[in-house]
C-alpha positions in Angstrom: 25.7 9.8 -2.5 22.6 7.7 -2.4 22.1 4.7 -4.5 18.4 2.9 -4.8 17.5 -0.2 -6.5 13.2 -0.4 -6.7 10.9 -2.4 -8.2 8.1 -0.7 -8.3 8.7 2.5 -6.4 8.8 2.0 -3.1 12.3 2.5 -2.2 13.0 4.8 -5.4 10.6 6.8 -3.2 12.0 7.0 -0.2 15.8 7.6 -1.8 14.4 10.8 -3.5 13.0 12.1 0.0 16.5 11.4 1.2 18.3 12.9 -1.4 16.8 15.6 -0.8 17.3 16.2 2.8 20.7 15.4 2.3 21.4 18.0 -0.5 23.2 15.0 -2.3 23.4 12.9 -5.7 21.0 10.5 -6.0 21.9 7.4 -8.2 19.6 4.9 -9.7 21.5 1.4 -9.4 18.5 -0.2 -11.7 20.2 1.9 -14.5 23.5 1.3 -13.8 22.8 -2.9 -13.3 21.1 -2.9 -16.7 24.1 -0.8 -18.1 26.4 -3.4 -16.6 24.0 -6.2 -18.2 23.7 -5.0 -21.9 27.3 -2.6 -22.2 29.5 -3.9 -19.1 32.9 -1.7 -20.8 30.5 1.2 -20.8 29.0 1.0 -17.7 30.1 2.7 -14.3 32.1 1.0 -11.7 33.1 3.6 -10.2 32.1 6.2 -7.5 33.6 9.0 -5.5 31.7 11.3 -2.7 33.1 12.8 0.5 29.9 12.4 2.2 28.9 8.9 3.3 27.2 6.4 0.7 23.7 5.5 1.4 21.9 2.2 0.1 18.4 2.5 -0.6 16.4 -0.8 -1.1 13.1 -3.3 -0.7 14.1 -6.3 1.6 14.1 -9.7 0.5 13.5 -12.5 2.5 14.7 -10.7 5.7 17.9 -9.7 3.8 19.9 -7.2 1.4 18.7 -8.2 -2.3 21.3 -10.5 -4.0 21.6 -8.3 -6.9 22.4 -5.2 -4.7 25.2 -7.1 -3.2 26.5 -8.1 -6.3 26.2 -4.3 -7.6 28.2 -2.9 -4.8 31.1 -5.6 -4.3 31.6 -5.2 -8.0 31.9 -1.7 -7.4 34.6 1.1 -5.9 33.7 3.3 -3.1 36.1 6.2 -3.4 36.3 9.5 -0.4 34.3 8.8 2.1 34.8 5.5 3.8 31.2 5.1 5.7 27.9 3.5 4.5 24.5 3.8 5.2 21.3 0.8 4.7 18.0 2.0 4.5 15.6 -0.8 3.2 11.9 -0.8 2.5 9.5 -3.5 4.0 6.4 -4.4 4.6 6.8 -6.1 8.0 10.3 -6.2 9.2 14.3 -6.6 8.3 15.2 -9.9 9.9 18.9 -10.6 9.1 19.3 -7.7 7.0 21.5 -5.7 9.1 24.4 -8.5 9.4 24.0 -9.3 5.7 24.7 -5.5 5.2 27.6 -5.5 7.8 29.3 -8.7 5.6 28.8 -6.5 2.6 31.0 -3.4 4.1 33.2 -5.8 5.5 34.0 -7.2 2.1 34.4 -4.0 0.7 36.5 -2.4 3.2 33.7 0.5 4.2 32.6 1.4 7.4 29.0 -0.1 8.4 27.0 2.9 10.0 24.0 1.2 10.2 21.0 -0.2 8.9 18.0 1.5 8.9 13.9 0.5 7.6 11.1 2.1 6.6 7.2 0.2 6.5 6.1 1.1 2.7 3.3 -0.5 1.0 3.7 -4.2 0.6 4.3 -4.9 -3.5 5.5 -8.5 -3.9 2.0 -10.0 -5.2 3.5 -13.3 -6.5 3.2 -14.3 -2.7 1.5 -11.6 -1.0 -1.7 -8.9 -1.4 -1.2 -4.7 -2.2 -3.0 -2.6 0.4 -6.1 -0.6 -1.3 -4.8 3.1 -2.6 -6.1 4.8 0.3 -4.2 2.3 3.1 -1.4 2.8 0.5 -1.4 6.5 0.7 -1.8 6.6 5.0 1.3 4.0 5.0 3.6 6.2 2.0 2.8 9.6 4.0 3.9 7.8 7.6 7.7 7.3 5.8 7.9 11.2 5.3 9.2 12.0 9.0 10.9 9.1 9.0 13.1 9.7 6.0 13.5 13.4 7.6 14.9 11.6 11.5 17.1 9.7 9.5 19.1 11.6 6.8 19.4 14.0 10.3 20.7 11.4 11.5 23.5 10.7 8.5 24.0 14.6 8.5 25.9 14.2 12.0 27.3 10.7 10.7 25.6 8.8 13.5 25.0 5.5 13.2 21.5 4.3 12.1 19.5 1.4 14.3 16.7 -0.7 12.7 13.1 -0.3 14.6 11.7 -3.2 12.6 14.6 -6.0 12.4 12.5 -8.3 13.9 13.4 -12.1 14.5 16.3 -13.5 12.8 15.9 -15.8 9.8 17.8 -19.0 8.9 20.2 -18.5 6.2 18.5 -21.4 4.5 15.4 -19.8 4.6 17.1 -17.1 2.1 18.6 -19.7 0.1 15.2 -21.4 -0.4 13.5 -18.4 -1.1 16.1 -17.7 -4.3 15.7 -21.4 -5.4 12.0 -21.9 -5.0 10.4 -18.3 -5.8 13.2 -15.9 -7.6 12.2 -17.0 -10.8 10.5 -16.1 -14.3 9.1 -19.2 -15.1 5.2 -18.4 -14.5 5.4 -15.3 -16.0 3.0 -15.1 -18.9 1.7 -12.4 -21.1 -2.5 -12.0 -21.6 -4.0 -11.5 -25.2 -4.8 -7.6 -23.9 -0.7 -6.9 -23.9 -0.3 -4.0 -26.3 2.9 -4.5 -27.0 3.7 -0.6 -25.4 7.4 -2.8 -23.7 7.6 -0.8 -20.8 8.2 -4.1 -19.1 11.2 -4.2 -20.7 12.3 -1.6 -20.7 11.9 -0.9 -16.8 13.1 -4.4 -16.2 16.8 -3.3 -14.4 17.9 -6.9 -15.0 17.5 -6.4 -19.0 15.7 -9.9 -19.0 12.6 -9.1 -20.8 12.7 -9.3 -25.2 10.1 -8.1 -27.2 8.9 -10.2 -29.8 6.3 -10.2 -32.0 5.2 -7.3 -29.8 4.8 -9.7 -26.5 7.4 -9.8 -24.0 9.6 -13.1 -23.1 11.4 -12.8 -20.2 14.9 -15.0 -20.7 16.0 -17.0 -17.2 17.5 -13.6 -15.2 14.6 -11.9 -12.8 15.1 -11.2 -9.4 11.3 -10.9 -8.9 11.3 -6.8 -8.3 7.9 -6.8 -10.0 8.6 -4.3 -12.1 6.8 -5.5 -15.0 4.0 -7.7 -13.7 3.3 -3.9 -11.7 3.8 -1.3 -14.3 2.2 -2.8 -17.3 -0.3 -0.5 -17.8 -3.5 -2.7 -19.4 -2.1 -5.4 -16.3 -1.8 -8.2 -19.3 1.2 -9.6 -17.3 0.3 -12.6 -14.6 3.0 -15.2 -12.5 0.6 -18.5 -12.9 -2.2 -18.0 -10.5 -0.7 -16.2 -7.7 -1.1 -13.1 -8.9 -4.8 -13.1 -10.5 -7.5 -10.7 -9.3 -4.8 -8.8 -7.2 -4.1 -4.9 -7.5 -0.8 -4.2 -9.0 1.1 -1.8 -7.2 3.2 1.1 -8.5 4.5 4.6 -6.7 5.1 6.8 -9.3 8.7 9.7 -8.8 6.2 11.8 -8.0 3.9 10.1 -4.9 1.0 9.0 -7.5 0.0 5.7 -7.3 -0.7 3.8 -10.8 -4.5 2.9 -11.1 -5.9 0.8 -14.0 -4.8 1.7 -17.1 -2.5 4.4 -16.1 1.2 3.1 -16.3 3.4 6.5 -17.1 6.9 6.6 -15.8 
């Protein structure tokens, strides 16, 4: 069973691939969170495979994103007792792989590894989007990649990380949540056309429409899902995001260029 949690693509990406080569379920854990976050009695909890689980996500500050944590320790693991990390970067993993050894270890699973890929970098409230075409090179690099790895899983081997690079202080993570996971410098521009596929895509359910303009309410974990699908780009974070290309890979490997915003 693979889960993914993605912002805008990347790792949603890279899960499908997987799936794939797997032959197994894939599950989208940005549906499931915002189930848990608008219908919690609803929602699933609960999950049972008798192959191993696999985690599919970006990295965030050299670690496992908070809100995938909290999704899978407030979640069973039923069958098979081993787990898989595959995470999406655009430099390297840092302390990713003990933060995702602590997470089995809390839930009682077997850690079989963590695992990275290099995708496109997307987080422009701090950094630059390649071009399309540097996009495209980087995207079609991960396809043997993904295809070494779920071999890898097939024979329940266990995963290393070829881009873990040097550890990070733990309070280098905790400043990053503080100081930049945030939705206070979102803002929306006069050429929003009130089409809410911010908030709709927005896994946290933070985002209201009103009057036809979204408000986002105090609960973002800064995927960039909305400041990178909007399809007119009326969405900016203060000044750090002005001027730049917004980023999006599409389920299908097509990249969103201006004005094109389709899931």
């Amino acid at each position: 069973m693979v889960f993914y949690f993605s912002g805008t693509g990347n790792s949603r990406y890279i899960a499908q691939q997987l799936s794939e080569q797997l032959s197994d379920e894939l599950v989208s854990m940005n549906r499931l969170m915002r189930q848990r976050k608008l219908d919690p009695y609803t929602a699933q909890y609960a999950f049972t495979s008798e192959d191993p689980f696999v985690v599919v996500c970006p990295t965030y500050c050299w670690h496992v994103p908070k809100v995938v944590e909290e999704f899978l320790l407030d979640s069973r693991f039923l069958g098979s007792r081993e787990m898989y990390f595959l995470l999406t970067c655009g430099s390297g993993t840092g302390q990713a792989k003990a933060h995702a050894k602590e997470i089995c270890r809390e839930l009682s699973m077997e850690f079989m590894g963590l695992t990275s890929i290099l995708m496109p970098e997307n987080y422009i409230t701090l950094f630059r989007a390649p071009e399309a075409d540097e996009a495209v090179g980087i995207i079609r690099a991960s396809k043997p990649q993904v295809e070494n790895i779920a071999q890898q899983i097939l024979i329940h081997h266990t995963v290393k990380d070829s881009y873990s690079g040097p550890a990070m202080p733990a309070l280098l993570y905790r400043l990053f949540y503080k100081l930049f996971v945030t939705d206070k410098k979102f803002r929306v521009k006069d050429n929003c056309i009130g089409c809410s596929a911010c908030a709709k895509l927005c896994p946290m359910a933070n985002i209201r429409m009103q009057d036809r303009k979204p408000v986002w309410q105090g609960s973002c974990t800064q995927c960039q899902a909305c400041i990178a699908v909007c399809p007119v780009d009326a969405i900016e974070y203060g000044r750090r995001a002005k001027g730049k290309r917004r980023y999006y890979l599409f389920a299908d490997g097509r990249q969103k260029f201006p004005k094109e915003a389709r899931q």
